[in-house]
C-alpha positions, 0 to 999 in steps of 0.5 A, spaced: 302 929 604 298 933 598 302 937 593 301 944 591 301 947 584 306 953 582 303 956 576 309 960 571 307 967 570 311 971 565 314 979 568 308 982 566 305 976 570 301 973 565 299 966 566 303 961 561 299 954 560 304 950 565 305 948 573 309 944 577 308 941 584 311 942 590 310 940 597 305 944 602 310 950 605 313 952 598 315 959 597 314 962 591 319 965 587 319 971 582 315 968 576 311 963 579 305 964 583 302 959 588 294 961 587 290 958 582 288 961 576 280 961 575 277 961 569 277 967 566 278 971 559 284 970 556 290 971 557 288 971 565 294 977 569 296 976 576 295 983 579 297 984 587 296 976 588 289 977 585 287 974 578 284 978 572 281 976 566 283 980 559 281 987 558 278 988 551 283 990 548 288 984 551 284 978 549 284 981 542 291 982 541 291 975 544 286 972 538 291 975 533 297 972 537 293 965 537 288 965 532 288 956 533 284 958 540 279 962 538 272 960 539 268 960 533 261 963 534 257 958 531 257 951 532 259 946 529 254 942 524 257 935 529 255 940 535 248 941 532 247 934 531 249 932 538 246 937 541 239 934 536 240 928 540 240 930 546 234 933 545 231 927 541 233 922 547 230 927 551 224 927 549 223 921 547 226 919 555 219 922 557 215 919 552 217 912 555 215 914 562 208 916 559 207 910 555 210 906 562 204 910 566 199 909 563 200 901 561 200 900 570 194 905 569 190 900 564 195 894 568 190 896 575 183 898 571 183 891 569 185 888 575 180 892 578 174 890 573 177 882 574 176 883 582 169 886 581 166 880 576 169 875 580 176 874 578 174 871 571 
């Protein structure tokens, strides 16, 4: 029998970043909530048994409380980096497709001008 997640809200019932699991049935009690938080703004608030994502103003003063989750604007040198390759590999995936039809193209003209003088 599969579990269920209980998900911890604070009395203004913000999300807290834990769960447990229970068995299918469970209740839950004053400070806990069985539905699951989507991905939304932080901090994410229950409201009448329906998740929200932050006001504004609440994902603002949550930054300033937990400045080591904010998200920078502007990638990373290691971030630029990658996504290069990816697109070098990608580029270079279609190259080899290229290069591999155009040798089977030039693999059957040269089959074919064998079959017409003869096959020498």
């Amino acid at each position: 029998m599969d579990k269920i997640k209980v998900y911890y809200i604070d009395n203004n019932g913000v999300y807290q970043d834990h769960f447990r699991l229970e068995d299918p049935g469970y209740q839950a009690k004053a400070g806990e909530t069985t539905v699951p938080k989507p991905s939304l703004r932080e901090p994410a608030v229950i409201e009448g048994g329906a998740w929200r994502g932050a006001t504004d103003e609440e994902y603002a003063a949550w930054l300033a409380a937990h400045p080591q989750k904010k998200v920078e604007k502007e990638p990373t040198a290691e971030q630029q980096m990658i996504n290069a390759l990816g697109k070098t590999q990608v580029t270079q995936t279609a190259d080899i497709k290229e290069l591999k039809q155009t040798v089977n193209f030039l693999g059957k003209q040269l089959m074919a001008a064998k079959n017409t003088q003869g096959g020498n």
